[in-house]
C-alpha positions in Angstrom: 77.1 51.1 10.8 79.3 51.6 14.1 82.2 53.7 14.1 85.5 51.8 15.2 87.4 53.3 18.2 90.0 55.3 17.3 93.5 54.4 18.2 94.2 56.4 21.9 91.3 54.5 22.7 92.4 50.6 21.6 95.7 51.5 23.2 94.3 52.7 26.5 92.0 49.6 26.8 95.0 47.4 25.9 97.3 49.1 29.0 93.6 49.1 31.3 93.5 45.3 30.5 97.4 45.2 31.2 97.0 47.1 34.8 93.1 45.6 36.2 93.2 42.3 35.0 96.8 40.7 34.1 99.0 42.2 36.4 97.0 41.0 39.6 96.8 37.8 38.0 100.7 37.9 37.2 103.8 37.5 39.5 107.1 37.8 38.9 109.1 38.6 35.5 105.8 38.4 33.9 104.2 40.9 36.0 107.3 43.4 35.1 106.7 42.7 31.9 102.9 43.2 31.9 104.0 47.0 33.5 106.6 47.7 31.0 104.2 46.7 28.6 101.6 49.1 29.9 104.0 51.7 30.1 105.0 51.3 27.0 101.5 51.6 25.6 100.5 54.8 27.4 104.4 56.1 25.9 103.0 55.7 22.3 99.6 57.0 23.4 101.3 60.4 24.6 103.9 60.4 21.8 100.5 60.2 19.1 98.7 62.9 21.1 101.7 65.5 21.2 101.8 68.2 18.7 104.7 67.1 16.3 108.0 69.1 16.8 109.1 70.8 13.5 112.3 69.5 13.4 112.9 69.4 9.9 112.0 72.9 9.3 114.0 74.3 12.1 117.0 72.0 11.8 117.2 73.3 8.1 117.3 76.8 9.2 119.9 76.6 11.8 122.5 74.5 9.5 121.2 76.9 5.9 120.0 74.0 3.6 117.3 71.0 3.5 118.1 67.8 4.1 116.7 64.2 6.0 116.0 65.1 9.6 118.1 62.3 11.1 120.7 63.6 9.1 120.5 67.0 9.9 120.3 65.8 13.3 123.6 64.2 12.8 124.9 67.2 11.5 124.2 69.8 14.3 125.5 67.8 16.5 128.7 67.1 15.1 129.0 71.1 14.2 128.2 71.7 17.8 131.2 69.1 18.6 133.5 70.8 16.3 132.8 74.6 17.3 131.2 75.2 13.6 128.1 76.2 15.8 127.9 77.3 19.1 125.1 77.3 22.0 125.0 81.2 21.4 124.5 80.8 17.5 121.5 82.1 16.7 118.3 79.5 17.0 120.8 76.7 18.5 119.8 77.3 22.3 116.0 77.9 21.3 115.8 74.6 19.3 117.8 72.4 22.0 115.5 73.1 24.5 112.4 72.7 22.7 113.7 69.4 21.1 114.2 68.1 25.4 111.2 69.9 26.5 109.4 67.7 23.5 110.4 64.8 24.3 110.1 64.5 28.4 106.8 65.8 27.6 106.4 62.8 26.0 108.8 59.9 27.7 108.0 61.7 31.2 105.0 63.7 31.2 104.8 64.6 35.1 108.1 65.7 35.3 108.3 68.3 37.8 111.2 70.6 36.9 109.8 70.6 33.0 107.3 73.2 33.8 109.8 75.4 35.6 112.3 75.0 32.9 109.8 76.2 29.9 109.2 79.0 32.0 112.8 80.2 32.3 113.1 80.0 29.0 110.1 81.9 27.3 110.5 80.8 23.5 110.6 76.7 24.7 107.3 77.5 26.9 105.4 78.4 23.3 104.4 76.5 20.5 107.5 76.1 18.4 107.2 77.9 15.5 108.9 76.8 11.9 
């Protein structure tokens, strides 16, 4: 019986196949989209590899009751709009900066400033806690 591959490693054969063998054979609008598709592919493989972000947990925390995370994504922002919370309320700063620092890890890994930014702000350069 032979193990299947896992997923990381289907998707990085699919954007291998994408870069050595279609793109070279491509030209044009087709080779653009063979990249983008690559790109797209090594996106999901970093976004399945990252530690997930407790957004739920801490989103609940800073607005003081449970609740979908979309909407209580909704919700902070609209209470940041109306002054209801501030960037000095406690948490607020701490969470926006782990939320960015999340996601270029994710949509643009070898961005250089990210490393310098986590470490001017100590609590985004740890594992956020819930």
């Amino acid at each position: 019986m032979t193990a299947k591959p896992d997923a990381d490693t289907l998707l990085a054969s699919v954007a291998d196949f994408l870069r050595r063998e279609a793109m070279p054979r491509l030209s044009g609008h087709a080779a653009f989209g063979a990249r983008v598709a690559a790109n797209a592919i090594d996106l999901v493989r970093r976004e399945l590899a990252a530690a997930p972000f407790p957004k739920g947990a801490r989103l609940a925390s800073l607005l003081g009751h449970d609740g979908d995370e979309a909407a209580l994504e909704r919700e902070l922002a609209a209470s940041l709009r109306s002054g209801t919370l501030a960037l000095g309320s406690p948490g607020v700063a701490a969470y926006l900066w782990d939320d960015v620092l999340a996601r270029i890890a994710i949509d643009q890994p070898a961005y250089a400033s990210r490393e310098q930014a986590a470490s001017r702000h100590p609590s985004c350069a740890q594992e956020p806690s819930e």
